[in-house]
N, C-alpha and C positions, 0 to 999 in steps of 0.2 A: 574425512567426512565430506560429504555434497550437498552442494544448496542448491535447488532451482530459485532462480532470482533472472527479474529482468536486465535485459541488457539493451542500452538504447544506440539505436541506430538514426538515421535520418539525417536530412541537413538542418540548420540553425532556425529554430521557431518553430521547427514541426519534427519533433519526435517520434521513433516509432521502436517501436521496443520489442525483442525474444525471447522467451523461454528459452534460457539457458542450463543445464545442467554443469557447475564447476565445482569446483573443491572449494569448500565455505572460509579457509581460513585465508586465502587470499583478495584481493581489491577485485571488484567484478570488472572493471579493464584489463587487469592482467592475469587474472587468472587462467587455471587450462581448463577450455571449456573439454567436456566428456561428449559431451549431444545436445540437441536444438530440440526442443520438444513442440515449440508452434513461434506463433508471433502475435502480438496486439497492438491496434492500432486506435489509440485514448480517441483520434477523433471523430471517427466514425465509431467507434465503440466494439471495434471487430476482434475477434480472437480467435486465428485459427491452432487448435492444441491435437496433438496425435495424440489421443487419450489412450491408449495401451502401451506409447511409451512413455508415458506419463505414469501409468500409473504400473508401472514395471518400476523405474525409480524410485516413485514414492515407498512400492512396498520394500526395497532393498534399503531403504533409511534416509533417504537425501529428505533435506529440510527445507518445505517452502516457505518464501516470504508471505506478510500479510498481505501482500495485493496478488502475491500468485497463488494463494491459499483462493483469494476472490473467485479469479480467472478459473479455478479448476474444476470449482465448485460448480462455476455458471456451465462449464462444460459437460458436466456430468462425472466426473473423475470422483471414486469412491476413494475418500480419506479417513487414512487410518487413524484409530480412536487416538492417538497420539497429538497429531496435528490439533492446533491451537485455531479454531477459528474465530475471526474477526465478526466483533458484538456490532447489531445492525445500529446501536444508538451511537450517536457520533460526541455526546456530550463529554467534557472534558472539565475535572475536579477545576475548580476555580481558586487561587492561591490564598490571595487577598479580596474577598467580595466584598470588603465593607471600603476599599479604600474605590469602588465603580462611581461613575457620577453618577446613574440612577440611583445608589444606595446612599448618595447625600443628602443630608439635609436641604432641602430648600431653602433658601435667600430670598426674602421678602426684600423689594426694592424700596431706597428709604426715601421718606417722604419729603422736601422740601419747606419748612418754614418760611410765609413771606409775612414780613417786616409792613 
């Protein structure tokens, strides 16, 4: 099976990342990449995607990640009803909320007796 998943490139503190098409059941450093389908660059915010081969793998089954599920979408790449996309709200189930300091009781500071 294939993933397209980023692969980062760049020197140390500035990443830059590819679309890469490989076989999913391997580490994405060592796996055999098939094709390069574009590149993104987190800091300027750029993404260049060849969206026909892009979307020539997606319809043959490879599976993208939830950031390159993002990237294809911003591109215009039609994904298949299969493809799980990524909910615009970022909120995250909270495990323990009653143990948060806002959810504690307030501490009245104690008063002082003078003698």
């Amino acid at each position: 099976m294939l993933a397209i998943r980023l692969q980062r490139l760049g020197r140390k503190g500035y990443p830059v990342y590819r679309l890469a098409v490989q076989e999913a059941h391997r580490h994405p450093s060592s796996g055999r990449v098939v094709a390069y389908v574009g590149s993104y660059n987190p800091h300027i915010k750029e993404s260049n995607i060849q969206v026909e081969l892009a979307q020539k793998y997606l319809d043959n089954g490879a599976q993208p990640t939830p950031r390159v599920v993002k990237l294809l979408k911003e591109a215009g790449v039609k994904l298949p009803k299969w493809v799980k996309e990524v909910s615009a709200d970022k909120h995250k189930a909270i495990r323990n909320p009653e143990k948060l300091r806002k959810n504690q009781p307030k501490e009245e500071p104690a008063e002082e007796v003078a003698e």
